[in-house]
C-alpha positions as CSV (number, residue, x, y, z in Angstrom):
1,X,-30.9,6.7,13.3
2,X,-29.6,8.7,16.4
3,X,-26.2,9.5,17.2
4,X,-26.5,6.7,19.8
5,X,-26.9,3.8,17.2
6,X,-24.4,5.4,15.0
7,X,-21.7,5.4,17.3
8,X,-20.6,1.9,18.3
9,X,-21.4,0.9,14.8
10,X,-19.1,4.0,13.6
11,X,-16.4,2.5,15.8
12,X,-16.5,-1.3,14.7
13,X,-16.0,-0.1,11.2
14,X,-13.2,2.2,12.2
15,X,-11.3,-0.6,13.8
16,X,-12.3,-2.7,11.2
17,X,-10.6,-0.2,8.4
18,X,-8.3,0.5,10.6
19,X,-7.4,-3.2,11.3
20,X,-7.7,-3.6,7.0
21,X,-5.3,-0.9,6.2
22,X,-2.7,-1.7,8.9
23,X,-1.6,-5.2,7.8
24,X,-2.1,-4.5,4.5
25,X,0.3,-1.5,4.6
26,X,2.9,-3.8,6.7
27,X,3.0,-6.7,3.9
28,X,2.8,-4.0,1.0
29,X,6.0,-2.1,2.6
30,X,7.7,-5.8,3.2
31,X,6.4,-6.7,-0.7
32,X,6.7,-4.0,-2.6
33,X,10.0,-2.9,-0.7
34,X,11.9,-6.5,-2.3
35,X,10.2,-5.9,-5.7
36,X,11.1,-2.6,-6.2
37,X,14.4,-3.3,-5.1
38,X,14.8,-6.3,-7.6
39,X,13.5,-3.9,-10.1
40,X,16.8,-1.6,-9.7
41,X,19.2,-4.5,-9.4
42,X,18.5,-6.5,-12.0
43,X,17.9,-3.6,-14.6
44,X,21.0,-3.1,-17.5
45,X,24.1,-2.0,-15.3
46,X,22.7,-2.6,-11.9
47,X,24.4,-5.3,-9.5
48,X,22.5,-8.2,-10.5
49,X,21.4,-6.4,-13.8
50,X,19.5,-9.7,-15.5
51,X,17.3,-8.0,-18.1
52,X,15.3,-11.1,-18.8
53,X,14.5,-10.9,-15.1
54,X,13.8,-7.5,-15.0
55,X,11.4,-6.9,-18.0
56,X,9.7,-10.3,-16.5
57,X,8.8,-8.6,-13.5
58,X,8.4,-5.8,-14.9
59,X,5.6,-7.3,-16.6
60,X,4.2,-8.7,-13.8
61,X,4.2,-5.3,-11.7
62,X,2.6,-3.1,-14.9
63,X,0.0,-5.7,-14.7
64,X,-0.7,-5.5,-11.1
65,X,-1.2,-1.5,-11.9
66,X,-3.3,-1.8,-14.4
67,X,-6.0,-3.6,-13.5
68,X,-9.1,-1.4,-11.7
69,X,-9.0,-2.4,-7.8
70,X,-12.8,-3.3,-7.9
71,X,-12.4,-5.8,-10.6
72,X,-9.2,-7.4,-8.8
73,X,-11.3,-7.4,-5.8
74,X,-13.3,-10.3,-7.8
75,X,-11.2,-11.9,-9.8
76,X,-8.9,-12.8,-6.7
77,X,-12.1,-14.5,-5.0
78,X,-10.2,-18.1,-5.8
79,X,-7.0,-17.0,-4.1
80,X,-8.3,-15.1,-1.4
81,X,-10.6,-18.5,-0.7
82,X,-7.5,-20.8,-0.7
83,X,-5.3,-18.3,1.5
84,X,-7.7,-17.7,4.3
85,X,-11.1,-20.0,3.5
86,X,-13.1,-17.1,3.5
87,X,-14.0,-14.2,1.0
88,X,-16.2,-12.2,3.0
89,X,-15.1,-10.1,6.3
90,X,-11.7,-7.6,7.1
91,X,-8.9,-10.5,6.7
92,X,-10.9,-11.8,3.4
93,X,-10.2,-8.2,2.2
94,X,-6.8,-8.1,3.6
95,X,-5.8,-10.5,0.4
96,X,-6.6,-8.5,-2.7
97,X,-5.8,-5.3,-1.2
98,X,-2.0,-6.6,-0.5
99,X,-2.4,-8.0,-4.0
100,X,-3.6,-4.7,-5.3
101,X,-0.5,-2.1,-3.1
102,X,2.4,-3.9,-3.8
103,X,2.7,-3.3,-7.6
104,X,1.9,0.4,-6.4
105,X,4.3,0.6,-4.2
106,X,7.1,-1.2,-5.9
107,X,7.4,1.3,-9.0
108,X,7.1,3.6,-6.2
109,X,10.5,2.3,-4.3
110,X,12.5,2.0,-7.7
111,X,11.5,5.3,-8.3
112,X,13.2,6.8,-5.4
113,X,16.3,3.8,-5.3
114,X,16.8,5.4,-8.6
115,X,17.0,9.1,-7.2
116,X,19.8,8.3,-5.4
117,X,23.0,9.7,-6.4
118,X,25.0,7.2,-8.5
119,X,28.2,8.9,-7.1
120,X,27.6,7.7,-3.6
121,X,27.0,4.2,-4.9
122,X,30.2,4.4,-6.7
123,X,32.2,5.5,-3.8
124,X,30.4,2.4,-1.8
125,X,31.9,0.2,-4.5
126,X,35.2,1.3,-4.5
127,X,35.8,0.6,-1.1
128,X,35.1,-2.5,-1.7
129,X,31.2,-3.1,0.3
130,X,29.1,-5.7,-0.9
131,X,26.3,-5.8,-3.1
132,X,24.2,-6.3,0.4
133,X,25.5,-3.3,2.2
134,X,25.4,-1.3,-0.9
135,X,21.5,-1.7,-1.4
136,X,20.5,-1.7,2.7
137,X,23.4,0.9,3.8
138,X,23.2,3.1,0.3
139,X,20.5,3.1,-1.6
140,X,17.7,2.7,0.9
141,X,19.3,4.7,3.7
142,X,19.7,7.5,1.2
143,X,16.1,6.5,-0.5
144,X,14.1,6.8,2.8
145,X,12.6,10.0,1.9
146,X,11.1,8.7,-0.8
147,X,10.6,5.0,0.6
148,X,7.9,7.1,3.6
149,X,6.4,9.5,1.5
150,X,5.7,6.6,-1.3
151,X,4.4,4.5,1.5
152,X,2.0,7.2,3.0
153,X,1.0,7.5,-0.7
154,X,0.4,3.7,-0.4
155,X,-1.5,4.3,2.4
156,X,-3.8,6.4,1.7
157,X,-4.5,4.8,-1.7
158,X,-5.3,1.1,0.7
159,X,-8.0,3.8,2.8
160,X,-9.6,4.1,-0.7
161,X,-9.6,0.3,-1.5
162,X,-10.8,-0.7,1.0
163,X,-13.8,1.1,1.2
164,X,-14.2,-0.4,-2.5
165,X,-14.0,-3.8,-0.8
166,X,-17.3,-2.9,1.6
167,X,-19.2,-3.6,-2.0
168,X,-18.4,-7.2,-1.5
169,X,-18.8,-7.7,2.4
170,X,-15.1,-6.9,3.3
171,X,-16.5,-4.8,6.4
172,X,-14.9,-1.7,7.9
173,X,-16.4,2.0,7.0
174,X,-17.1,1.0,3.5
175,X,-18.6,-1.4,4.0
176,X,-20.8,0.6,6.8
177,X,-21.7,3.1,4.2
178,X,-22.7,1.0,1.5
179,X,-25.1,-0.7,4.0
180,X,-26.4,2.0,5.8
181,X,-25.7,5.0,3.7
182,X,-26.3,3.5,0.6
183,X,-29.3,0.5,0.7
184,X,-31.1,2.1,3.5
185,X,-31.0,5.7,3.2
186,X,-29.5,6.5,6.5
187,X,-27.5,9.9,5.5
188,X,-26.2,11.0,8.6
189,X,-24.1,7.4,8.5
190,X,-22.8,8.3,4.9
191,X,-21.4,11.9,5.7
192,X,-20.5,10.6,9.2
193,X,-17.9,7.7,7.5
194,X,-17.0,10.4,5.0
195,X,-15.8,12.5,7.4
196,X,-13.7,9.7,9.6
197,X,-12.4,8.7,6.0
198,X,-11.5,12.8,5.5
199,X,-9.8,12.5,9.0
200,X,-8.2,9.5,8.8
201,X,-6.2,10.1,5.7
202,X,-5.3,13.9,7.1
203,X,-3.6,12.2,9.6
204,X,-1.6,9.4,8.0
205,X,-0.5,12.4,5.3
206,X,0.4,15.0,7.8
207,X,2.0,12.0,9.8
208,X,4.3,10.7,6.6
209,X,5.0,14.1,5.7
210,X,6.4,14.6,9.0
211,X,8.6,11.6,9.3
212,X,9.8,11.9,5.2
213,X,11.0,15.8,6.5
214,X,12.9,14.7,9.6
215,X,14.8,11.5,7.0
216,X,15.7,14.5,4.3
217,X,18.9,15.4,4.2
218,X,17.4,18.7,2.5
């Protein structure tokens, strides 16, 4: 195959990861953002502390995390069928890979909710703010940090899946390499979407890392 019939097929699956990874990472951040959150709040001695709650969702997020992406992939074929009438193509894929980020994410943002300094918290509460301007003007203004670099973490974990979900037609460079790489023997279009992969998550890290410095108060 020359470089010629590489190309525009090199750039469909680009957009098409691209197109993935994008609104998957924007309804992970929304997602895992209020779960993580919940996590902190209703934990023993947290402003909604409901430990019921809590070790209930709890559950639910430990089981999110522990099954392999691949075997979520299929056993989310139902769901995905009933949200958008489709389990092949990028929006098909869109579905499990949500599914699959926002437990991820989530133990990710009560992670760093919880690295914030109890003191300032405190101080919030004895001047009297609300529970609401506690958690969005303390804990995640002083958690952002951690909330960007978790989420280009996030990120570049969704690049991986969904190259997993090419094995089941969910398109994009995967799903390129699978097909051409893979079934037909075509190397130069293996190491060719290797290498955009290789690229494509040096930039979102360098990217995150950049924003999570200029947020640190360090």
């Amino acid at each position: 195959m020359t470089w010629e019939d590489m190309l525009p097929l090199l750039w469909e699956g680009s957009k098409e990861t691209a197109y993935m990874v994008g609104v998957s990472t924007a309804i992970t951040a929304v997602g895992g953002l209020l779960v993580g959150v919940l996590l902190v709040l209703t934990d023993r001695g947290g402003l909604l502390a409901a430990w019921p709650v809590n070790a209930l969702l709890g559950l639910v997020v430990n089981i999110g995390r522990s099954l392999p992406f691949i075997i979520l992939l299929v056993a989310v074929i139902p769901f995905t069928r009933a949200v958008v009438g489709t389990t092949i193509g990028t929006t098909a894929a869109i579905v499990p890979l949500t599914i699959g980020a926002i437990p991820f994410y989530a133990r990710i943002v009560e992670t760093a909710i919880r690295e914030v300094d109890p003191g300032v918290v405190a101080a919030a509460r004895a001047m009297g703010a609300s529970r609401t301007a506690i958690v969005v003007k303390v804990l995640l203004r002083e958690a952002r940090p951690g909330l960007v670099a978790g989420l280009t973490i996030t990120l570049v974990a969704l690049v991986g899946y969904s190259a997993m979900a090419g094995a089941v037609g969910g398109g994009g460079l995967g799903d390129l390499a699978i097909r051409y790489g893979y079934q037909r023997f075509e190397t130069e279009v293996m190491i060719a979407t290797v290498v955009l992969l290789v690229v494509f998550v040096q930039l979102t890290q360098s990217f995150g890392d950049w924003v999570a410095r200029r947020l640190s108060h360090r």
